[in-house]
N, C-alpha and C positions, 0 to 999 in steps of 0.2 A: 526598497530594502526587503531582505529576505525576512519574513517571518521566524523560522528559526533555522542555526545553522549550526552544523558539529565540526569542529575545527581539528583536525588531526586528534582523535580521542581516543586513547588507549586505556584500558583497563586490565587492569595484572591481580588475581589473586595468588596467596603466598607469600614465600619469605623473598624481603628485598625487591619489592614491587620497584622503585627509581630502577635499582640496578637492571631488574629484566627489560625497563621500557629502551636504556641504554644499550644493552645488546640489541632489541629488536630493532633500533635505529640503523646497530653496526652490521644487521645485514645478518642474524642467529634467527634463528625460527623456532616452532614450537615446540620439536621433539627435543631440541638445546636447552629448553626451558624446563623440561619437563622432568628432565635428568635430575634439577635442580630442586624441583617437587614445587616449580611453578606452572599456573598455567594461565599463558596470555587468553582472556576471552574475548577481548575487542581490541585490533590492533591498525594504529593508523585510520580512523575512519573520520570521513571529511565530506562534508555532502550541503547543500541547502535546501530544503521547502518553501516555495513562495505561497499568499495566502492566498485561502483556496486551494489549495493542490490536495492529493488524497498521495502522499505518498507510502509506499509499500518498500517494508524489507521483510526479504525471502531469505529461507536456507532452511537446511536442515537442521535438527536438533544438535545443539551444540556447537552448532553457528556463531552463535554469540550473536545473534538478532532478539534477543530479550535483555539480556544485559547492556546492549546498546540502548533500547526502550528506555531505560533503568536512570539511567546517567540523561538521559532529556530533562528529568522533571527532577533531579536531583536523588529519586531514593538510592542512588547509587551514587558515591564522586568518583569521577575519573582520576585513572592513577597519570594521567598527563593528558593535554587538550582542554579546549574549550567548546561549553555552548551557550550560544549567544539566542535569546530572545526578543525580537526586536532591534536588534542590537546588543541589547544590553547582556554582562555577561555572566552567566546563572552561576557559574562553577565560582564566584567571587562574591557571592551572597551572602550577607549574614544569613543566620539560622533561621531570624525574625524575616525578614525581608523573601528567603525561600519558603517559607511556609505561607505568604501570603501570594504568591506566585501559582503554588502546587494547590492555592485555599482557592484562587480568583481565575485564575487565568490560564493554567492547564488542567485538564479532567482525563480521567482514565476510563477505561470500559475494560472492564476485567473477561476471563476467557471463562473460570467458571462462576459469572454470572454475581457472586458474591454480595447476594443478598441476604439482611438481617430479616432470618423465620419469625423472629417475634413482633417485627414491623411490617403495617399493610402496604401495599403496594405506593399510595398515595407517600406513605412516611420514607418509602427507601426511597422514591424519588427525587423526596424534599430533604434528602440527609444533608448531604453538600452544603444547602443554602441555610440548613439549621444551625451547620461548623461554624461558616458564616456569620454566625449573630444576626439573619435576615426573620426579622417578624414575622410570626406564626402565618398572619393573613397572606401575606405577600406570597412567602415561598409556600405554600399550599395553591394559592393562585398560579404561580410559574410551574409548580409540579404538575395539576393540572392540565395547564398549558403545552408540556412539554410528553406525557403520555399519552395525549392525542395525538401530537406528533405522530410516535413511534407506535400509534394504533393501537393504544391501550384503552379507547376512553371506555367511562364504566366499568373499568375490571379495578377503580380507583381504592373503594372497599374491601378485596381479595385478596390471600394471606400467597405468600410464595411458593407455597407447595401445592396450591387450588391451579396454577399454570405451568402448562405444557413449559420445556426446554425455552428452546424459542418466544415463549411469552416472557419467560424469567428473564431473558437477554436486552429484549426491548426495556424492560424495565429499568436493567443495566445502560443503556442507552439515554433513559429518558431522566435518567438520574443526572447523568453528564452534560444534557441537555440544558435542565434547567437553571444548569451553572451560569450556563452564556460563555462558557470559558473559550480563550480566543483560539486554544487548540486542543482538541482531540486525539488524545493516546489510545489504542488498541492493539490489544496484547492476545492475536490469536484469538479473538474475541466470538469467529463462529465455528472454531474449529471440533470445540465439544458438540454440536447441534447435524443431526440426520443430513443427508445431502439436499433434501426438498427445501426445506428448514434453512438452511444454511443458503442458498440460493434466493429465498424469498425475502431472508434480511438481509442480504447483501444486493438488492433491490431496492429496498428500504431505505438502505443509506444511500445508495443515487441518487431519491428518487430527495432525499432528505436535503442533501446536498446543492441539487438545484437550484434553494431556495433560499438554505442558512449560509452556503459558503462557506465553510468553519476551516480551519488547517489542521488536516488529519495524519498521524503517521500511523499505519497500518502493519501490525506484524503477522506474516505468515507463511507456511511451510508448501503452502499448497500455489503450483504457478498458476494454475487455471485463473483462482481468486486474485490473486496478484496482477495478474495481467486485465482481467474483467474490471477490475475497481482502481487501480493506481496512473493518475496522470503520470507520473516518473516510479523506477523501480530500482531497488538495489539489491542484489547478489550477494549474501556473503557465503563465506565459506573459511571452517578456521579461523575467524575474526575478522576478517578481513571483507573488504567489501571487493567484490573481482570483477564485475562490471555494473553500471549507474546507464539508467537512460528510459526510455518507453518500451512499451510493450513490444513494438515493432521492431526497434534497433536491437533487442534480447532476441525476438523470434527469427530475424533477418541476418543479423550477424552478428552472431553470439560470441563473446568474446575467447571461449577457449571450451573444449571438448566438455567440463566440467559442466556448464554452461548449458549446451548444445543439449546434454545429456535430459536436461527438465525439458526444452521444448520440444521431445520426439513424440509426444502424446497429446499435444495442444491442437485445438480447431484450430489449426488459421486461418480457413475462413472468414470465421467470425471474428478474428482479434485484428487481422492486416486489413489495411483499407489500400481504396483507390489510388489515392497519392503517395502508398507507399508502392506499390509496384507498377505504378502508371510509368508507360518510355514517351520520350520526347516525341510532342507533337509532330514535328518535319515527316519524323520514320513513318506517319501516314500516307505522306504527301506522294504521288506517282504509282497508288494502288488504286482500285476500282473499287466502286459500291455496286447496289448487287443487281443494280441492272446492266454493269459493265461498264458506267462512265468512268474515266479518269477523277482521282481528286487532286487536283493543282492547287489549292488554296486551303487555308486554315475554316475557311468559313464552307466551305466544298465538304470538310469530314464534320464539320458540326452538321450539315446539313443531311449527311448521309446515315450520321451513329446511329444505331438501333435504341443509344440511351444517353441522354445525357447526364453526368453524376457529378456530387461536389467531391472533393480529396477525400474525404473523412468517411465517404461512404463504403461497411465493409463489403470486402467483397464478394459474399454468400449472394451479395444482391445482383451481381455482373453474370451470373450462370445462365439466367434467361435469356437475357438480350443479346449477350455473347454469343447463342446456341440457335439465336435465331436469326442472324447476318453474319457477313462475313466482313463488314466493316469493325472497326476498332469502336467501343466504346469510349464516349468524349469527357472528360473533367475537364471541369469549369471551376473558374473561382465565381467570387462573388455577383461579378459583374456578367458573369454569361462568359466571358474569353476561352478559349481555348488554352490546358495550362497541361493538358500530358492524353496517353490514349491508350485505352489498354487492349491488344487485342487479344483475342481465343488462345492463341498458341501460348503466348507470355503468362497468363493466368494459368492454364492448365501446366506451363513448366513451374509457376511459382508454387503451386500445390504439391505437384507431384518431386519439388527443388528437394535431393538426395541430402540425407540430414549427416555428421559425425556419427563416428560408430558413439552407442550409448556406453559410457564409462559407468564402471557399477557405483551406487550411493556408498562414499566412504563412510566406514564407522566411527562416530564421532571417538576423540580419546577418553578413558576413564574421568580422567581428572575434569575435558571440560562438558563433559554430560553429567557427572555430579555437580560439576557449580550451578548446570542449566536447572537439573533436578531439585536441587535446593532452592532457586528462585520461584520453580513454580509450586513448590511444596510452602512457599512462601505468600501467595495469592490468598484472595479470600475476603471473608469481612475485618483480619485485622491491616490486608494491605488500602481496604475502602478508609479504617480509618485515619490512616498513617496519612495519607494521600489529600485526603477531606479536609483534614485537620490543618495539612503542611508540615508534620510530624518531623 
């Protein structure tokens, strides 16, 4: 079973929200809506997380990739759709029941940081499990616990404003942590933080992740970040989500110019692997290795590859061995087999592979970059406690 999943979720602010979701069914769009002095911000969106997954949505401002955020954990209801956690279905909660949901079992990590200056760092950590009703000792021991995690230990004593950006975030981090909650919300969460900064926790949380497993959904604007940290990713644009998949199937074939247009500035390199551009073994088979034998057998180019690699390996790592034979680079599955081959010409086309012309960043509409603005004008230490509480 999915961990959680959003089932056709629209969200309409304005007048006659039913009636706009009904037109947006019949096929009107947003400029239709807008006439009306509504504006659809999440339209249609339908997606699952399995556990463990680090999923990521992308877009740009007024996307409506935070108001979809929104509506996971309830601070927002959907103006039609469901989401189900565990199954179970959130949007059909009492009040009581979603506040122990938002109290226990999902946590948020805010973007700016949204910690209380008059609590030390040890206290914001242990706010959550304070909400909670969790015994002084305990939740001081899990807070603790949980800012060693995120590399805080000893800064336990330290007031908010004694830490760099970056330190205030992990702290934001270690808060969420010590919930235990089953899922992880991030909301732009390193986007205020320098570019080093921002790299080193998002490190952090790989490195976090290895261990805790947690189910994360990740919001952010930036594809580099999205593609470096999300097992699945989703696209939106005007509410809508317009392609779902891996980093690869985004970089490889992008679902429409709009698309195409975020990954003309990405390493691929570093983000395609081996078994995304590996060709079928056979097309080795009737070339030579590089003392001019023939290779007639599947076990003839393993024995000849200058490397042999799993799928998953990227392929920054194929430039050496590639550049030093003339044989095809061998992936393997687990067992040693022969499962694809990459050679020199194929990688050098998949780098150098002619991209869509870039279509310029639309301007979001007035109306849905003020509802964005208002959401995040929204963040803070009163949304930590709306959130904590189950408010």
């Amino acid at each position: 079973m999915s961990r959680l999943q959003a089932e056709n979720l629209y969200k309409v602010f304005g007048r006659r929200p039913g009636e706009a979701v009904r037109k947006l069914q019949g096929g009107a769009d947003r400029e239709e809506l807008r006439a009306d002095g509504t504006t659809a911000a999440v339209i249609d969106a339908s997606f699952s997380v399995e556990p463990g997954q680090i999923f990521v949505v992308m877009g740009l401002s007024g996307s409506g990739k935070s108001t979809l955020l929104r509506m996971l954990n309830g601070l927002l209801e959907p103006t039609s759709g469901r989401v189900l956690f565990d199954g179970q279905d959130v949007t059909a909660l009492s009040p009581k029941d979603l506040r122990d949901v938002r109290a226990k079992k999902i946590s948020m990590v805010f973007q700016h940081f949204a910690l209380f200056p008059h609590r030390s760092v040890l206290e914001n950590a242990a706010y959550g499990l304070e909400v909670q009703g969790v015994p002084r000792a305990e939740r001081e021991e899990r807070a603790h616990e949980a800012l060693e995690m995120a590399g805080l230990k000893g800064w336990e004593k330290s007031w908010p404003d004694e830490l760099s950006g970056g330190m205030q975030q992990r702290v934001g981090l270690a808060r969420a942590l010590a919930t235990d909650a089953d899922v992880l919300l991030m909301d732009e969460s390193f986007s205020a933080l320098d570019p080093l900064i921002r790299r080193d926790m998002q490190d952090q949380l790989l490195e976090l992740q290895k261990t805790l497993k947690k189910t994360i959904v990740f919001i952010t604007h930036d594809l580099n970040e999205a593609m470096r940290l999300g097992d699945s990713i989703a696209v939106m644009r005007d509410g809508r989500i317009v392609q779902l998949g891996t980093a690869e199937d985004i970089l490889v074939t992008p679902a429409n110019e709009y698309v195409a247009s975020f990954t003309q500035d990405v390493d691929r390199s570093r983000v395609l692997t081996a078994g995304a551009v590996m060709a079928e073994p056979h097309t080795a088979i009737g070339g030579l290795d590089d003392a001019g034998r023939e290779l007639r057998t599947p076990e003839d180019v393993l024995d000849a590859a200058p490397a042999k690699v799993g799928a998953d390996t990227p392929i920054i790592e194929l430039f050496t061995p590639c550049s030093t034979s003339g044989v095809p680079v061998a992936v393997t599955d687990a067992k040693g087999s022969l499962i694809g081959v990459v050679p020199r010409a194929r990688l050098l086309a998949v780098l150098g592979e002619p991209m869509e012309p870039a279509v310029p960043a639309p301007v979001p509409d007035a109306q849905a970059a003020t509802a964005n603005d208002a959401d995040q004008a929204n963040e803070g230490t009163e949304n930590v406690k709306k959130v904590s509480a189950g408010a």
